[in-house]
N, C-alpha and C positions, 0 to 999 in steps of 0.2 A: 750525547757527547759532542760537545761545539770541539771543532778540526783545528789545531793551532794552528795553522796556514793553509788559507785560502787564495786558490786563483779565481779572480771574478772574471768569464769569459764575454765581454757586450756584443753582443751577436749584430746589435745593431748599429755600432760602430764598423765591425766588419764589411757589411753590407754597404755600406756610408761609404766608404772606400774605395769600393771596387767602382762607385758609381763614379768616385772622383776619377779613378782611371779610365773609365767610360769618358767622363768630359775631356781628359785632358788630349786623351792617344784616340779622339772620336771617331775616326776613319780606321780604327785598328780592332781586331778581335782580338781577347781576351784570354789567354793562358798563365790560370792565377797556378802562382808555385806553392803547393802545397805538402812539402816534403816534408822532412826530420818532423815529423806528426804536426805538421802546418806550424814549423819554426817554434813548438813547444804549446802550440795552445790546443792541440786534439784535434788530428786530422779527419773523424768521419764526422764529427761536430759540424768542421767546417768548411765540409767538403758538399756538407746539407745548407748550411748555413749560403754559400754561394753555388747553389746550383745555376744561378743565369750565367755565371761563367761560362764561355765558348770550350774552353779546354779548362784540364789542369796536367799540372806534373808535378812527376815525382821523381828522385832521385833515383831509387830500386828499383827492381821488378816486385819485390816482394809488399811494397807498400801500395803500389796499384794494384796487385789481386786482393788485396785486403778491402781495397774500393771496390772492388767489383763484385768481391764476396759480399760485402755491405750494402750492395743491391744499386751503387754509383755509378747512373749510367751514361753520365758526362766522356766524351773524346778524352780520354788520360794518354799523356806522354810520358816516355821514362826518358830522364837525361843520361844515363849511366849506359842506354842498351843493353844488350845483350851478349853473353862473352861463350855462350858453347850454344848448339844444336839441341839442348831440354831446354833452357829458358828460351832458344826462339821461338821451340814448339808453345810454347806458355803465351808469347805474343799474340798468335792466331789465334788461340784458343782461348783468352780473355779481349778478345778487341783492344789490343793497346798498341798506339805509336811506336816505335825505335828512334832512337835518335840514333845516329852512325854515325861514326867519330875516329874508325879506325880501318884499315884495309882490310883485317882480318875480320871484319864483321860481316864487309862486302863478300867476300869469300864463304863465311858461315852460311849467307842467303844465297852465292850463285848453288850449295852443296844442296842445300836443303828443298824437298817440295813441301808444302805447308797446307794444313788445311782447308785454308781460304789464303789471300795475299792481304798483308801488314801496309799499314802506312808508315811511310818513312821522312824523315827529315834527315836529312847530310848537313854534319855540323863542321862547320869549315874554321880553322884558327888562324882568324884576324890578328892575332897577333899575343893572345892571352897567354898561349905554349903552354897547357894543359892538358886538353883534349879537339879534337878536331884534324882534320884531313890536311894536309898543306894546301895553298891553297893553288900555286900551280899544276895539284893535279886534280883539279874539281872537275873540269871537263871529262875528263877519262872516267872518275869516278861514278860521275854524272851519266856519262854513256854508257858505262856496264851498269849500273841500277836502273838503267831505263828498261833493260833487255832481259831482266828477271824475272819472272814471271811470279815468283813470290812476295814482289813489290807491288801495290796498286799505286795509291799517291804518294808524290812523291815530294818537297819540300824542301828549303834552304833554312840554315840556322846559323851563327855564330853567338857568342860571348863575349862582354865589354869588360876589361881588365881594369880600367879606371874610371869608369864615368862619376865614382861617388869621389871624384876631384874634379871640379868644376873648373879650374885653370887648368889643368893637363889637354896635351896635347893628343894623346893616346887616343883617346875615343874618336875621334876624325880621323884619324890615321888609321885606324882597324876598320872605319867604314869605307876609306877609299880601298881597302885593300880587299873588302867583301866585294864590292862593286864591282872591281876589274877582275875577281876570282870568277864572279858572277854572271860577268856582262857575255849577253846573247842566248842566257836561259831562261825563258820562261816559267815560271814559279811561284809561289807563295815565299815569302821571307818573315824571319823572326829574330829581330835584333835587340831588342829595348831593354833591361830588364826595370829594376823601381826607379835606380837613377838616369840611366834613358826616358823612362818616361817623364821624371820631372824635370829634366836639368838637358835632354839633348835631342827636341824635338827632330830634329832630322835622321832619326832612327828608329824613330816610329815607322812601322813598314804594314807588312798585312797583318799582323802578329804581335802584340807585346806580351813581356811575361811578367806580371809584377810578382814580388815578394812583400820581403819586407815592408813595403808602404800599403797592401793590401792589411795587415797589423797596427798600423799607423805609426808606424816609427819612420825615420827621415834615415834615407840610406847615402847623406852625403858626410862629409867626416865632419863637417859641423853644422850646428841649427837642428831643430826639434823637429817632430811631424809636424806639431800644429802649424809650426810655420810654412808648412804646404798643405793646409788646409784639411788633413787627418785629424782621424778621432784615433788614440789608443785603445786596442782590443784588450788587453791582458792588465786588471789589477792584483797586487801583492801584497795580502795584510795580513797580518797577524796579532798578538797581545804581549801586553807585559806581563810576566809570570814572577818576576821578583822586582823590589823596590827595598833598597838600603840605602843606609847614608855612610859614608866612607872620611876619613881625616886627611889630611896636605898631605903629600908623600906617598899615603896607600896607593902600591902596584893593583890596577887592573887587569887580569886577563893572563892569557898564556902568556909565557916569557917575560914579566912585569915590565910590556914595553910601552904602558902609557901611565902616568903616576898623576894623583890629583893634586892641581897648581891649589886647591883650600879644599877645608871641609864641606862637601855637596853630596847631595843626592844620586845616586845612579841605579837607573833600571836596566833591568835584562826583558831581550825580547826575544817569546819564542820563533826563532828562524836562524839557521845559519847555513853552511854550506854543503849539510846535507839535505836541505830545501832548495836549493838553487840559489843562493843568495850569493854573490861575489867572493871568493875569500881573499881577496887583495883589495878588497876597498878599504881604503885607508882610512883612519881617525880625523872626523870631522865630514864625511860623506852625513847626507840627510835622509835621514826618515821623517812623517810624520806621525809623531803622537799627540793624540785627541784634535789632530790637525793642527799641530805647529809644527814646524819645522827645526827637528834634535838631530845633535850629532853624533855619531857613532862612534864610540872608544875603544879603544885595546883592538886585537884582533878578531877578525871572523870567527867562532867556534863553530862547528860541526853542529851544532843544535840551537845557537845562540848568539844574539849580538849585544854589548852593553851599548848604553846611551846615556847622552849629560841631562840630567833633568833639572840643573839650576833653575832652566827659565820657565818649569812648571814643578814648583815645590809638591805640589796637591796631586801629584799625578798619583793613580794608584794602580793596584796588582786586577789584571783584569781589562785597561783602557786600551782602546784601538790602536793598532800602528798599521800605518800604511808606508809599506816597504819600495814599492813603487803604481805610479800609478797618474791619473788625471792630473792631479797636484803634482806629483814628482816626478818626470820625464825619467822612463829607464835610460836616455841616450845620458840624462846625468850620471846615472851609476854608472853606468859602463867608461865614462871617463872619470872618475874617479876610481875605479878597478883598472883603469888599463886596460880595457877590454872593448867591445865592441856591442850593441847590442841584441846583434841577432844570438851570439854565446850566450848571454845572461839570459833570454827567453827560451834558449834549445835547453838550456840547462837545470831549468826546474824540473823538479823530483818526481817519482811515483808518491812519496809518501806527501806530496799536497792534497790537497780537497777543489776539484777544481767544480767550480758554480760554474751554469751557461745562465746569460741574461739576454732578453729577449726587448 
C-alpha cells in the first residue's frame, strides 16, 4: 500500500545544521531544542540523529523521560520546569536540568530533599513577560539557589522576544538588561536562540539553543534557510488521486468560492488539513506537480487540495506533488497561510508516513 502522504525526514540535512550552528556560535556549546517531537519531524529520530549535540531541550517533563526511556543520554533540559514535588522528584530521578522561572519553584527546591541534587538554570525576563524571575531579584534568587542543597550546577538563562526582527531594537535591550541583572555572578549563560544565532552575534554566550534553523527553516520574518546557508529537513509529498476537466463558471470546492475564468483541467491532491497542510492558504499558493510549479484552488479540504493544471494538460491520476520541500520553501506556505513556519511543521499529522533519509 503506497501512504498518500509522505514526510521525507534528511537526516543528513539535520546534521548539516547543527554543524552550521557549530561554525557560526564557535565558542558556544550547543543546546539543540528538540520539543513539540522536534518541531514535527520525530523527536527520538532526531534526538539520535544529533547526538553530538552538548544539550537538548524540551518543553515538558514528559518528553524528556520519553528520552531517557529511549535510552538518550544527552544533558536534557526542560524549559517549562517543574510546577509540584512528584515532577521534581522525576528530575533527580531521570538526570534532567530545571529551568526556574518562578519563585514558587525556588520554594519547591528549598522544601524538598532529593535523591541526588538537579542542575539548574534560573531563567531571568529580559524583557519577553512570559516566564522568568524579574530581574531585580536575581541576586536574592541567585543566593537562596546557591544554599540548596538540592541544587548542584547552577546556570543563567533568558529568552529573546524579537530577534527574528532584525531592525528592532528589543534584542539589545533584553541583553543590557540580562547583563546588569547578571553582573558580579559568575556562571554559565544561555541567551541565543536560531535568531540570536544568526542575526545577533553578541548573544552568543557559553550556551546557544537553536531551533528552528537546526530544521533549516530561517527564523527571521523574512528570507529562506537557504539564505543562511541551511538545508531543509522535512519534505511533503503526496499524489493526484483525480484529474477532471471543468467549464468557465464551474464552482470549485466548499462554498463555490473559486469559479473557472475557461474550460481547464483541475486535479485533486491527496493532502489537506487533516495532513497538516495549511487550511488558510489561499488560491494560488504552489505546489509542485511532476515538478512544476501549480496553484492551489478553492479551499483547503480536510483530505484534499484542488490545483490548476492548465500548464500540464498531460498530468495524470497517480503523478507526484510535492507540497513543500527543497523546491518549495515551507516559509512560502506559511506566508501564504498567514502563518508561520514552525505551525505548518508542528502540525503535520499522525496519519502521514513519515521516511527517515540518511
Amino acid at each position: 500500500m503506497i501512504p498518500a502522504v509522505e514526510a521525507h525526514i534528511n537526516l543528513t540535512a539535520l546534521t548539516h545544521n547543527l554543524a552550521r550552528v557549530r561554525k557560526i556560535a564557535s565558542n558556544s556549546k550547543v543546546m539543540a531544542v528538540i520539543k513539540a517531537n522536534a518541531y514535527g519531524h520525530g523527536m527520538l529520530q532526531v534526538a539520535k540523529a544529533l547526538a553530538a549535540a552538548d544539550a537538548f531541550a524540551v518543553a515538558r517533563l514528559h518528553e524528556a523521560v520519553q528520552l531517557r526511556q529511549a535510552g538518550i543520554n544527552n544533558e536534557i533540559a526542560v524549559l517549562e520546569g517543574f510546577s509540584n514535588s512528584a515532577e521534581l522528584k522525576d528530575f533527580a530521578h531521570y538526570d534532567l536540568q530545571a529551568v526556574v522561572h518562578q519563585p514558587s519553584q525556588i520554594e519547591l527546591l528549598r522544601r524538598n530533599q532529593l535523591e541526588k541534587p538537579i542542575q539548574v538554570w534560573l531563567k531571568i525576563d529580559s524583557g519577553m513577560h512570559r516566564m522568568g524571575v524579574a530581574p531585580e531579584t536575581v541576586p536574592a534568587c541567585w543566593k537562596v539557589l546557591q544554599k540548596i542543597e538540592s541544587v548542584s550546577t547552577l546556570r543563567l538563562m533568558t529568552h529573546l522576544a524579537s530577534a527574528d526582527d532584525r531592525c528592532s531594537d528589543q534584542t539589545q535591550q533584553q541583553l543590557d538588561v540580562f547583563k546588569r541583572a547578571t553582573a558580579g555572578i559568575q556562571a554559565e549563560t544561555s541567551i541565543a536562540n536560531s535568531a540570536g544565532i544568526l542575526g545577533w552575534p553578541q548573544t552568543h554566550s557559553d550556551w546557544v539553543r537553536p531551533g528552528i534553523m537546526l530544521y533549516g527553516v530561517s527564523p527571521f520574518l523574512d528570507g529562506w534557510g537557504v539564505d543562511e546557508g541551511l538545508e531543509l529537513v522535512m519534505s511533503l509529498t503526496s499524489r493526484l488521486i483525480a484529474v477532471s476537466h471543468f467549464k468557465q463558471g464551474d464552482a470549485i470546492g466548499y462554498g463555490a468560492s473559486w469559479r473557472c475564468p475557461e474550460n481547464m483541467p483541475i486535479g485533486v491532491v491527496s493532502c489537506g488539513y487533516g495532513d497538516g497542510y495549511p487550511r488558510h492558504a489561499v488560491p494560488g499558493t504552489l505546489v509542485m506537480v511532476n515538478g512544476i510549479p501549480t496553484p492551489l484552488l478553492g479551499r483547503v479540504s480536510m483530505d484534499t487540495i484542488c490545483v490548476d493544471l492548465r500548464q500540464q494538460p498531460d498530468a495524470e491520476v497517480g503523478d507526484p506533488v510535492l507540497l513543500w520541500g527543497e523546491s518549495m520553501p515551507v516559509e512560502e506556505i506559511a506566508q501564504s497561510a498567514t502563518t508561520i513556519p514552525y505551525e505548518i511543521l508542528c502540525s503535520v499529522t499522525q496519519r502521514v508516513q513519515f521516511q527517515y533519509i540518511t
